[in-house]
PDBQT receptor file of N, H, CA, C and O in Angstrom, charges set to zero:
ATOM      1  N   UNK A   1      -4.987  12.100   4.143  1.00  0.00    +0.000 N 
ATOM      2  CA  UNK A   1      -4.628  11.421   5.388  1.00  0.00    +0.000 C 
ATOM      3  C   UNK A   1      -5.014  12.277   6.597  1.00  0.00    +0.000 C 
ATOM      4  O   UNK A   1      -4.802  11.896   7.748  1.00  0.00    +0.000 OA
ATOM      5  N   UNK A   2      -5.582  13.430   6.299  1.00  0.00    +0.000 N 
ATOM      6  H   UNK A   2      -5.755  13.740   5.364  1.00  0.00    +0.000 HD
ATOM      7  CA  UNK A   2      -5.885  14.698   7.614  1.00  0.00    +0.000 C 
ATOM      8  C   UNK A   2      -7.073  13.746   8.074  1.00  0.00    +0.000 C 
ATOM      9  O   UNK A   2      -7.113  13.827   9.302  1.00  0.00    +0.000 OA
ATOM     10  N   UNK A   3      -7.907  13.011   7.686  1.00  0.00    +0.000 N 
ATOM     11  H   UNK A   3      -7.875  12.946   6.688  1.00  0.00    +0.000 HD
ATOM     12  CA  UNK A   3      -8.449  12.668   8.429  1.00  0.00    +0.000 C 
ATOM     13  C   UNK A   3      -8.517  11.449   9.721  1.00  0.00    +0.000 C 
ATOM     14  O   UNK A   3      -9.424  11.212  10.519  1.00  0.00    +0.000 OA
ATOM     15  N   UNK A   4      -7.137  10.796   9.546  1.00  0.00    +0.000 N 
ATOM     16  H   UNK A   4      -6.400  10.988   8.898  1.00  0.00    +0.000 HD
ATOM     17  CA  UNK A   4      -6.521   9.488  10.399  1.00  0.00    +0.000 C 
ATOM     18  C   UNK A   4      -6.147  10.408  11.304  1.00  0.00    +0.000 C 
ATOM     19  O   UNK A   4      -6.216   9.811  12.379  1.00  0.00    +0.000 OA
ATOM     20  N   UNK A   5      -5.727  11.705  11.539  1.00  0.00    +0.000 N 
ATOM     21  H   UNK A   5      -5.671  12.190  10.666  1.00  0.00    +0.000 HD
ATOM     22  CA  UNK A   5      -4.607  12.190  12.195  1.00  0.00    +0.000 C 
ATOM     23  C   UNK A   5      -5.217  11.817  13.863  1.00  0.00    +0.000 C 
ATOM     24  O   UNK A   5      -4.291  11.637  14.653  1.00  0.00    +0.000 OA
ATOM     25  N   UNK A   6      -6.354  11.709  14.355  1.00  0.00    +0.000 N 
ATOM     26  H   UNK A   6      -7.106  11.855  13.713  1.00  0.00    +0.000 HD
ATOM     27  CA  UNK A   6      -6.639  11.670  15.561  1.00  0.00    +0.000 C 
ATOM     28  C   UNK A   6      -6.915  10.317  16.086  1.00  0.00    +0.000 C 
ATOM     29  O   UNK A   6      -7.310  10.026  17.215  1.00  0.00    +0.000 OA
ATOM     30  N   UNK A   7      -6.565   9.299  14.798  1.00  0.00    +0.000 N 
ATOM     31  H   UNK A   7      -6.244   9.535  13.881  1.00  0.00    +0.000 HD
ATOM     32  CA  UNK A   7      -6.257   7.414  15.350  1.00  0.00    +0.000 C 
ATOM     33  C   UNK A   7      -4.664   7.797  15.732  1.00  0.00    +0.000 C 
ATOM     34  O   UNK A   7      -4.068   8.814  15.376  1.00  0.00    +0.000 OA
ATOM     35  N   UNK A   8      -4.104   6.622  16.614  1.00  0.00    +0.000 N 
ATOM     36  H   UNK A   8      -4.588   5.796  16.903  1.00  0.00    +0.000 HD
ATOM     37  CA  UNK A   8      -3.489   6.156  16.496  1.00  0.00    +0.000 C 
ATOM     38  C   UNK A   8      -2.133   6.340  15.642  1.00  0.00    +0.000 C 
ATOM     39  O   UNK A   8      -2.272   5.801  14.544  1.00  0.00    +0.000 OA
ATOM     40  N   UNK A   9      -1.275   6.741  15.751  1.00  0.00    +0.000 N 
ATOM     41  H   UNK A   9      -1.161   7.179  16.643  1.00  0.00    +0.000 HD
ATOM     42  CA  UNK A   9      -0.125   6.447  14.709  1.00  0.00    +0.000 C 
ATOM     43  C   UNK A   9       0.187   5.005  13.782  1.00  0.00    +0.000 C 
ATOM     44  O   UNK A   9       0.317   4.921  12.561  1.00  0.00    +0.000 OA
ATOM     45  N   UNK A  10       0.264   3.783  14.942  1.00  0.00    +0.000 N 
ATOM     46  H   UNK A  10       0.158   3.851  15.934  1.00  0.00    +0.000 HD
ATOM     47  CA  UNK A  10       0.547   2.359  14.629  1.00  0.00    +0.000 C 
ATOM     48  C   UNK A  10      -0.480   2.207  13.599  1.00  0.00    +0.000 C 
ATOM     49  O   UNK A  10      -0.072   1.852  12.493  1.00  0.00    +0.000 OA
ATOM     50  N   UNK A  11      -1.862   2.428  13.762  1.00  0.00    +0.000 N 
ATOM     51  H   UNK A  11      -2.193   2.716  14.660  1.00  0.00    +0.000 HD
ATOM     52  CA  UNK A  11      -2.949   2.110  12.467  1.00  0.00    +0.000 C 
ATOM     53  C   UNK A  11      -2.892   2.692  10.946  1.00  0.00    +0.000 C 
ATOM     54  O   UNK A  11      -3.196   2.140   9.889  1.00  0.00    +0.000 OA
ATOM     55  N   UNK A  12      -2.434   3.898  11.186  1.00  0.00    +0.000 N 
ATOM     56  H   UNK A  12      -2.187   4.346  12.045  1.00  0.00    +0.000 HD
ATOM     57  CA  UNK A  12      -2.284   4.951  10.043  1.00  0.00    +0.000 C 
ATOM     58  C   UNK A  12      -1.021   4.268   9.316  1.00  0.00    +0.000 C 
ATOM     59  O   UNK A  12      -0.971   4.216   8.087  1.00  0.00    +0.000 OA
ATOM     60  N   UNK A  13       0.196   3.646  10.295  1.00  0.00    +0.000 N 
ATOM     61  H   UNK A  13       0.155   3.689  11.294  1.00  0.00    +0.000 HD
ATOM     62  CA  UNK A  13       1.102   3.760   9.487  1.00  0.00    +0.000 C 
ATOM     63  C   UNK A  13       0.883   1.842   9.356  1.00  0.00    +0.000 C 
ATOM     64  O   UNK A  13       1.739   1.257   8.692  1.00  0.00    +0.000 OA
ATOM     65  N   UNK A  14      -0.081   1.124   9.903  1.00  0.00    +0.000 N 
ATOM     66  H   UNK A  14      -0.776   1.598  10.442  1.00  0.00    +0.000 HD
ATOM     67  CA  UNK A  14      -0.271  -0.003   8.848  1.00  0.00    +0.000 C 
ATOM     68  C   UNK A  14      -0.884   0.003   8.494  1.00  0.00    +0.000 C 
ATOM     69  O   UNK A  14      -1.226  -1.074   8.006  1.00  0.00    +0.000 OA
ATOM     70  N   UNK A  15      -1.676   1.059   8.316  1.00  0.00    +0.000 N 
ATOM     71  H   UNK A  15      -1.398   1.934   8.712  1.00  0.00    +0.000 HD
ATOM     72  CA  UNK A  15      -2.799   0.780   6.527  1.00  0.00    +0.000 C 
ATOM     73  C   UNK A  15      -2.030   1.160   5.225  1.00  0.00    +0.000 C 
ATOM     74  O   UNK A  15      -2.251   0.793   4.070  1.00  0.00    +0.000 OA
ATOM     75  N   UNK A  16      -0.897   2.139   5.801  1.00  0.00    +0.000 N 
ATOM     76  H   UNK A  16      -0.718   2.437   6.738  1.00  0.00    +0.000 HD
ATOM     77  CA  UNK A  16      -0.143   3.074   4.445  1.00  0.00    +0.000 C 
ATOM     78  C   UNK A  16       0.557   1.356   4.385  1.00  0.00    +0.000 C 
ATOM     79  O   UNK A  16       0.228   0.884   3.296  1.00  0.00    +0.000 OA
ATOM     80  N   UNK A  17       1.288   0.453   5.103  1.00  0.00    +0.000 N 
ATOM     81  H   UNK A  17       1.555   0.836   5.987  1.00  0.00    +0.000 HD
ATOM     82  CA  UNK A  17       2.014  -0.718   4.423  1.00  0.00    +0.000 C 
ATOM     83  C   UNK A  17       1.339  -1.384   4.160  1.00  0.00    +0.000 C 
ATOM     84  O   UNK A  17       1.799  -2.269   3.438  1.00  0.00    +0.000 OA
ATOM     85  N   UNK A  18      -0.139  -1.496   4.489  1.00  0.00    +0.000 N 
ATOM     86  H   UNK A  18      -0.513  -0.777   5.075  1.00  0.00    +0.000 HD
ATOM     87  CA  UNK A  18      -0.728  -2.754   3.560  1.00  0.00    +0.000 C 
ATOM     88  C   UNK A  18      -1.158  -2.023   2.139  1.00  0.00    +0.000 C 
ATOM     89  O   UNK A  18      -1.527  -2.650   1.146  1.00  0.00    +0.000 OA
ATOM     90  N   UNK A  19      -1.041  -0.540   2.221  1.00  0.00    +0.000 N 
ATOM     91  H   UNK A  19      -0.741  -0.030   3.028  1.00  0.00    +0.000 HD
ATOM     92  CA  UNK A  19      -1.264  -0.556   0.891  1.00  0.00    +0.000 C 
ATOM     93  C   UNK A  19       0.103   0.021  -0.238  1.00  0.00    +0.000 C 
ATOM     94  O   UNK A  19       0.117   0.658  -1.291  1.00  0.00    +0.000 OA
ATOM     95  N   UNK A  20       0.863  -0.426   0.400  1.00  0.00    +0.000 N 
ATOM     96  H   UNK A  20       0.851  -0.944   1.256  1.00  0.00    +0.000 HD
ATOM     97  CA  UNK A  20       2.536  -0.378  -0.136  1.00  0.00    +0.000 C 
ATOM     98  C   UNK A  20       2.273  -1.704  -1.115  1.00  0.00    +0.000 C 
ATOM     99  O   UNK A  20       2.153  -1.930  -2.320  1.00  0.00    +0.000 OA
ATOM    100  N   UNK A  21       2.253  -2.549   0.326  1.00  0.00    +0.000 N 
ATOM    101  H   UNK A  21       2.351  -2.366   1.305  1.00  0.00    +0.000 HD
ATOM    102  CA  UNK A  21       2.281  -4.325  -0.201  1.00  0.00    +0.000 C 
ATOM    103  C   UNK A  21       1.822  -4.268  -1.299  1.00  0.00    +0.000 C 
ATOM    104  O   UNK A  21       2.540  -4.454  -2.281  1.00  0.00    +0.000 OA
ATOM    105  N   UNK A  22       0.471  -3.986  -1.403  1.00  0.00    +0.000 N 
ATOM    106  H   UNK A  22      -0.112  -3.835  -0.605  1.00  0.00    +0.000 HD
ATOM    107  CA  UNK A  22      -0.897  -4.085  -2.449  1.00  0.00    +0.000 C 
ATOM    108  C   UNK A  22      -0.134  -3.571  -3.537  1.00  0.00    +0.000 C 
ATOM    109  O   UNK A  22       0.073  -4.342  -4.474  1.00  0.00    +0.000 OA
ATOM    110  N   UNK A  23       0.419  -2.173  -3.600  1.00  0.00    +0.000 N 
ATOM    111  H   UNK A  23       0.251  -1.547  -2.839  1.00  0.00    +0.000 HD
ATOM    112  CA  UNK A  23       0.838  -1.521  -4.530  1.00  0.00    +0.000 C 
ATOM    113  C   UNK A  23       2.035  -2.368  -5.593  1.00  0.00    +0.000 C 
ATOM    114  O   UNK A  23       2.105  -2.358  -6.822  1.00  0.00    +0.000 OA
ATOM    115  N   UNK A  24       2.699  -2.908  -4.814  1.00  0.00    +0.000 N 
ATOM    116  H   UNK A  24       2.642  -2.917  -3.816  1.00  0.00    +0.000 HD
ATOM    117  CA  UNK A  24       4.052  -3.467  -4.890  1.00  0.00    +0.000 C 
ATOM    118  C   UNK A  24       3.486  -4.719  -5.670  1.00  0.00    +0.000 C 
ATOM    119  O   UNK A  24       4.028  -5.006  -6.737  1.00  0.00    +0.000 OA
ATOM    120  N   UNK A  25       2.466  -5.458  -5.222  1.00  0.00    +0.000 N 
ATOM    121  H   UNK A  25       2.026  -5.225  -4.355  1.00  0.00    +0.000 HD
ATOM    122  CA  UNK A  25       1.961  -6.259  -5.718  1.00  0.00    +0.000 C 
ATOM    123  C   UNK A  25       1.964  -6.302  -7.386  1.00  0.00    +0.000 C 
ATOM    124  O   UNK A  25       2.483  -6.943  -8.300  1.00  0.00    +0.000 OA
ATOM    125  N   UNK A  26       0.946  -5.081  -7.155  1.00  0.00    +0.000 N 
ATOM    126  H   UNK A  26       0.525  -4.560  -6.413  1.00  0.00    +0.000 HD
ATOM    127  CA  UNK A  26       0.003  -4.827  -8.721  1.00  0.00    +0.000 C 
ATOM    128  C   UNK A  26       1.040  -4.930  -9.634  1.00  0.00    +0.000 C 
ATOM    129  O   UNK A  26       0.971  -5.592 -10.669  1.00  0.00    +0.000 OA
ATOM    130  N   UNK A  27       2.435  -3.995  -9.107  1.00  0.00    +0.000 N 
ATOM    131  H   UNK A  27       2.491  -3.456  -8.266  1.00  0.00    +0.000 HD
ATOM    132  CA  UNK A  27       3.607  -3.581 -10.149  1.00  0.00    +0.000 C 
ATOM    133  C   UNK A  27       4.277  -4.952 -10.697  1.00  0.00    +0.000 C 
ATOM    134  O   UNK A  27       4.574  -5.256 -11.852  1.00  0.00    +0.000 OA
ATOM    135  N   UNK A  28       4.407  -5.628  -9.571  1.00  0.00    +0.000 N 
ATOM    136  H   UNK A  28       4.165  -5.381  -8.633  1.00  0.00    +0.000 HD
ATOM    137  CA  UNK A  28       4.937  -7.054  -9.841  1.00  0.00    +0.000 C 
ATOM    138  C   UNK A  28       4.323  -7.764 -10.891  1.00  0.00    +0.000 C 
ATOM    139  O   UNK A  28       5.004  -8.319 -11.752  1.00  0.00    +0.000 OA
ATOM    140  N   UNK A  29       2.911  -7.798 -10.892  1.00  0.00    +0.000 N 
ATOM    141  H   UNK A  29       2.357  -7.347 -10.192  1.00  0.00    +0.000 HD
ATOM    142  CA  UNK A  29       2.237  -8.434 -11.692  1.00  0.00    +0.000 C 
ATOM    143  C   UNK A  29       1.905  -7.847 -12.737  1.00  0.00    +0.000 C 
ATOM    144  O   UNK A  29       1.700  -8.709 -13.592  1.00  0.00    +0.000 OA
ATOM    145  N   UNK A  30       1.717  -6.706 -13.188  1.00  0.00    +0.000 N 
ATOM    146  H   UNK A  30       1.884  -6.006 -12.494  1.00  0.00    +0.000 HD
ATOM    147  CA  UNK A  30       1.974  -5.737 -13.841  1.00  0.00    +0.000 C 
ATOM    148  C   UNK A  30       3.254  -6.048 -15.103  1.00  0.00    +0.000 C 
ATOM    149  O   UNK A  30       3.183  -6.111 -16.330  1.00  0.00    +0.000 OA
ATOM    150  N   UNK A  31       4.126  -6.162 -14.367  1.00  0.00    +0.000 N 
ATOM    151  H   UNK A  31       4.184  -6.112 -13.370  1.00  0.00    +0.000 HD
ATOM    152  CA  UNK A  31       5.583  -6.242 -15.022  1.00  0.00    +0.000 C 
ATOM    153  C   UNK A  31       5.608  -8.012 -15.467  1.00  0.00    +0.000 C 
ATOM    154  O   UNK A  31       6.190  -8.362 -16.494  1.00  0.00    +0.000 OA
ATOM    155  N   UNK A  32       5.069  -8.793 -14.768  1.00  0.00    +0.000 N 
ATOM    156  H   UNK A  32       4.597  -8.509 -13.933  1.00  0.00    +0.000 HD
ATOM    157  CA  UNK A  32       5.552 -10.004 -15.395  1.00  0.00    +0.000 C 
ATOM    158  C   UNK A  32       4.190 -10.028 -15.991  1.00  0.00    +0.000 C 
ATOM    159  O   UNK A  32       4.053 -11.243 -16.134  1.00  0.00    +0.000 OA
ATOM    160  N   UNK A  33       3.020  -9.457 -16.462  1.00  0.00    +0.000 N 
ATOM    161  H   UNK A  33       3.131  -8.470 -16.345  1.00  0.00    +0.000 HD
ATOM    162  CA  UNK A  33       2.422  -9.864 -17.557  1.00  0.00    +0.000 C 
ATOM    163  C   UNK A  33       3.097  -8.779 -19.154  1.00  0.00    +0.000 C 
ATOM    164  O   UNK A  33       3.194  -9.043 -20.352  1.00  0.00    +0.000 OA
ATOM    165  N   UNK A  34       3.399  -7.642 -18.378  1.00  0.00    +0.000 N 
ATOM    166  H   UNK A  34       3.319  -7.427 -17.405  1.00  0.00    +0.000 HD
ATOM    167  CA  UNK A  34       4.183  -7.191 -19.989  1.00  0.00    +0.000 C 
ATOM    168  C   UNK A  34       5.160  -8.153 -20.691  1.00  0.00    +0.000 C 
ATOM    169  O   UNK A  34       4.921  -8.542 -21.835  1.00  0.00    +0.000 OA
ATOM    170  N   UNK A  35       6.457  -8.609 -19.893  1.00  0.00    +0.000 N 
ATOM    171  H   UNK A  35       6.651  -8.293 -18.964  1.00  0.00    +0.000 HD
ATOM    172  CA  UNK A  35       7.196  -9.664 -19.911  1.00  0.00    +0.000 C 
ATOM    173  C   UNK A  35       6.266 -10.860 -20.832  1.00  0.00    +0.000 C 
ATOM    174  O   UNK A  35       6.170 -10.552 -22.020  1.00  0.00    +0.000 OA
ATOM    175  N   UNK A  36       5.819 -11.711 -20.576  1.00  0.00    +0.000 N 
ATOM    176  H   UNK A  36       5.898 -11.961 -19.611  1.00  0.00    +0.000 HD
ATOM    177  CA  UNK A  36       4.909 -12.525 -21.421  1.00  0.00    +0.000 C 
ATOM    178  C   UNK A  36       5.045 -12.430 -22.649  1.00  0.00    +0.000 C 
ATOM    179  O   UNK A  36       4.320 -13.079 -23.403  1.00  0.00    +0.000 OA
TER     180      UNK A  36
């Protein structure tokens, strides 16, 4: 992340939640195909 450090704060810290979302995603789907 040393390299965002000279954007913006607001950008840095919504790319880290869109890739929360994303993350959160995978697990979700992840978990309901083991489930199956």
């Amino acid at each position: 992340m040393e390299m965002f450090t000279s954007e913006s704060g607001r950008g840095q810290s919504a790319m880290v939640q869109r890739w929360m979302e994303w993350k959160n995603m995978v697990a979700s789907l992840g978990s309901n195909a083991l489930e199956v």
